[in-house]
Structure formats: structure tokens, C-alpha cells
N, C-alpha and C positions, 0 to 999 in steps of 0.2 A: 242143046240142053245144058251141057258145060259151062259155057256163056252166059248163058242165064242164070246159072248160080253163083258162079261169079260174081255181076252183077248184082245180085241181092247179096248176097253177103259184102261184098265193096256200100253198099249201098247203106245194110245195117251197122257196120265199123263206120262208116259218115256220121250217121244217125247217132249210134253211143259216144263220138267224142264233139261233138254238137250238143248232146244231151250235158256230157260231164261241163263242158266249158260252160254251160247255163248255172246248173247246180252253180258252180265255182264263182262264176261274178255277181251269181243273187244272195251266196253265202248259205243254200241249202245245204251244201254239201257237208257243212260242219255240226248239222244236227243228225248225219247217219249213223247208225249204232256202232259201226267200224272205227269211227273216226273218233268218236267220244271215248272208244275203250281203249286206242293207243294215244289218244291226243299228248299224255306227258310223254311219252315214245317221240312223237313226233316234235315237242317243245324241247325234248332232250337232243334231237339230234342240229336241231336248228341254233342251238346253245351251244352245241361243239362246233357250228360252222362260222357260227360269229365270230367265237374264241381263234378259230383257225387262220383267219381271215384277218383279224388282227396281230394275231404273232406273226402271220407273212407282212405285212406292213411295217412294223415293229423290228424284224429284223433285215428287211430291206433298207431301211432307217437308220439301221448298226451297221451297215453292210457300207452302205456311203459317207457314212463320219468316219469309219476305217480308212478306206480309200483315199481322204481330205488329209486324215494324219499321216498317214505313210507319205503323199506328195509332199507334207509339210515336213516333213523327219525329213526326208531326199533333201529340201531345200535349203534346210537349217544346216546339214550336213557340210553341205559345198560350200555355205557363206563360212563352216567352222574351218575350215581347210582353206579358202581365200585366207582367210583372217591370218590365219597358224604361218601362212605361208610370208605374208607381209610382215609378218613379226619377225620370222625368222631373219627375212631380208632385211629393217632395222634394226635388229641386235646384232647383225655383225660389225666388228669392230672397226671397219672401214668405214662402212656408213657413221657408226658413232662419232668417228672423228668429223668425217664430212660435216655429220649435223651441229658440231662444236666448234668447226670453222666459219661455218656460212651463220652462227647466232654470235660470233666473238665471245666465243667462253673459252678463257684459256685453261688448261686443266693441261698437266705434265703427268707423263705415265712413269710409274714408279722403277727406279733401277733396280733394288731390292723388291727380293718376293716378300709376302707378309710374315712374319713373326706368329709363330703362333704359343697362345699363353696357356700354361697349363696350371692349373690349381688343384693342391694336394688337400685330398681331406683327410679331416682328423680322427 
């Protein structure tokens, strides 16, 4: 006897979302009295999912232009510290001379340190 009710009742839940999925692809469903009384309930809540749906986009989008600067900031970085480094390596005064050698620039370094001038205001 269990079985059997079972059975019809498995049988009428078949029947009612068979029934609903008809309703829904012929569009009856949206002239039931239910549906027409929360319908802006229902346009409101589909309006937040849009909204939602797009801010997750939007900030998936900020999320990876982030991630692009900061690789870029890393690599600006290390080219600014190559650079600093080879500068540092050409402005020493050893190299200077070298590179005044090997262009034939003669330049004599001074036996006196410089003078320094001082002007009195009035």
C-alpha cells in the first residue's frame, strides 16, 4: 500500500513540474495572478543580478590591470637599479679617465682644490 502511494504521489510531482515547464515555454505562466502581483519584485530582483554580475566582471577587470602594473612596477624597478648601477660604474674616476684616454681628450686634473668665492651683501 506504501508503494503505491509512493508511486502516485512520485507520479503527481512528475505531473506538476511537467505541468509548470509547459506553463513556462508557452508564457501562461506570466498571466497568473501571483506572478503579475510580484512581477516588479521579480524585475527588481533580476536588476540586482545584472548589476551584480557586472560589478564581478568590472572588478575582475581591475583585478588584472592590477596585477599587469605591479609586473610592470617589478620590472621598471630592476631596469632603474641596472641603470643606477652602470652609472655608478661610469662616474667613477678611473673609468673617467679611461674613457678620456681611449677618446684622446686630454684634460689635467687640477693641483689646487677650487677657490671658493664669497659675496658680501649690502
Amino acid at each position: 500500500m506504501e508503494k503505491e502511494n509512493i508511486n502516485i504521489n512520485d507520479s503527481k510531482k512528475s505531473e506538476n513540474v511537467e505541468s509548470f515547464l509547459k506553463q513556462l515555454i508557452n508564457g501562461s505562466i506570466l498571466t497568473q495572478q501571483i506572478i503579475k502581483k510580484h512581477l516588479l519584485y521579480i524585475l527588481f530582483i533580476v536588476g540586482l543580478s545584472m548589476i551584480y554580475i557586472y560589478n564581478k566582471y568590472q572588478t575582475e577587470d581591475l583585478i588584472i590591470k592590477i596585477s599587469n602594473t605591479q609586473k610592470e612596477i617589478k620590472e621598471i624597478r630592476a631596469q632603474s637599479v641596472i641603470n643606477e648601477s652602470e652609472l655608478m660604474i661610469l662616474s667613477r674616476e678611473s673609468q673617467v679617465k679611461k674613457l678620456l684616454v681611449k677618446r684622446n681628450i686630454e684634460l689635467n686634473e687640477l693641483d689646487t682644490p677650487p677657490i671658493e668665492i664669497k659675496i658680501e651683501n649690502k
